[in-house]
C-alpha positions in Angstrom: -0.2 -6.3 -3.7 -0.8 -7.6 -0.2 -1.6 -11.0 -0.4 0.6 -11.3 -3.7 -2.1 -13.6 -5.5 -2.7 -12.7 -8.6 -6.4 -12.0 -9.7 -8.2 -10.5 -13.0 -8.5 -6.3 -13.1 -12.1 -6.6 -12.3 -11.2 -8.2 -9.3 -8.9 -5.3 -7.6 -9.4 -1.9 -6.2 -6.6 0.0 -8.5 -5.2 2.8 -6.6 -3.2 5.4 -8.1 -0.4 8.6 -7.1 -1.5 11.8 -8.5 0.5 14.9 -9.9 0.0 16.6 -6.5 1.6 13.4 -4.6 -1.7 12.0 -2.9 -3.3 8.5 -3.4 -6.6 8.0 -4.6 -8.8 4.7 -5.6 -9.4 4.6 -9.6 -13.0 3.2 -9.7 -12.6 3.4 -13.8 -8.9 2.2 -14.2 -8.3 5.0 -16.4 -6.8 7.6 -14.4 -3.3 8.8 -15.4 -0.3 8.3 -13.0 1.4 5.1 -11.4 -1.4 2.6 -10.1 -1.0 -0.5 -7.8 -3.6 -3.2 -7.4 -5.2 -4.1 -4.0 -8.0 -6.7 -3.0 -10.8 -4.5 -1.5 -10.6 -8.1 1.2 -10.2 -7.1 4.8 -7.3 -9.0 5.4 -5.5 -7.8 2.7 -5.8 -4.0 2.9 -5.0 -4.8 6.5 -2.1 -6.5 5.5 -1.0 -3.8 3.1 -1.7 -1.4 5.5 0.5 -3.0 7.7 3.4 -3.3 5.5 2.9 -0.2 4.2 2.7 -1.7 0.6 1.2 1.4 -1.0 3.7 3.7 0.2 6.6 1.5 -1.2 5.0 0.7 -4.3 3.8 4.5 -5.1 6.3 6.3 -3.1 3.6 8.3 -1.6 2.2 8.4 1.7 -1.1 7.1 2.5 -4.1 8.8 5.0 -6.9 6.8 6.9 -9.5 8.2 4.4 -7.9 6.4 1.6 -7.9 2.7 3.8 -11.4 3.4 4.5 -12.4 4.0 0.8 -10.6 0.7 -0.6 -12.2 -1.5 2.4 -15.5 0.0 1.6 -15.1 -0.2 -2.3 -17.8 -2.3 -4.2 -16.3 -5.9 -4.5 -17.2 -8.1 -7.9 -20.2 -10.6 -7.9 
């Protein structure tokens, strides 16, 4: 979403709005609602962060919490 390169499922922390509004990371992929796809790189969930990607692309609105969890989500080998 950030860096706009494109990258296999496995690859990206999906993300998605719930019925009550909030955002929360989908470790399965599975979870109903609207997703968006992030790299769990630094730079880019800085980037997104910055340009407030995940609130324009969910229309929802984002907490510190949730940056923390995608930066510290398990990356692919």
């Amino acid at each position: 979403m950030a860096c706009r390169q494109e990258a296999g499922k496995a690859e990206l922390v999906r993300l998605v709005r719930v019925a009550d509004g909030n955002v929360k990371v989908d470790p399965s992929g599975k979870m109903p609602g609207r997703g968006a796809y992030i790299h769990a790189d630094p730079a880019c969930v800085e980037e997104a962060r910055k340009r407030r990607a995940i609130e324009r692309s969910l229309g929802a609105t984002t907490t510190a919490d949730l940056w923390a969890e995608v930066s510290n989500s398990p990356r692919p080998a």
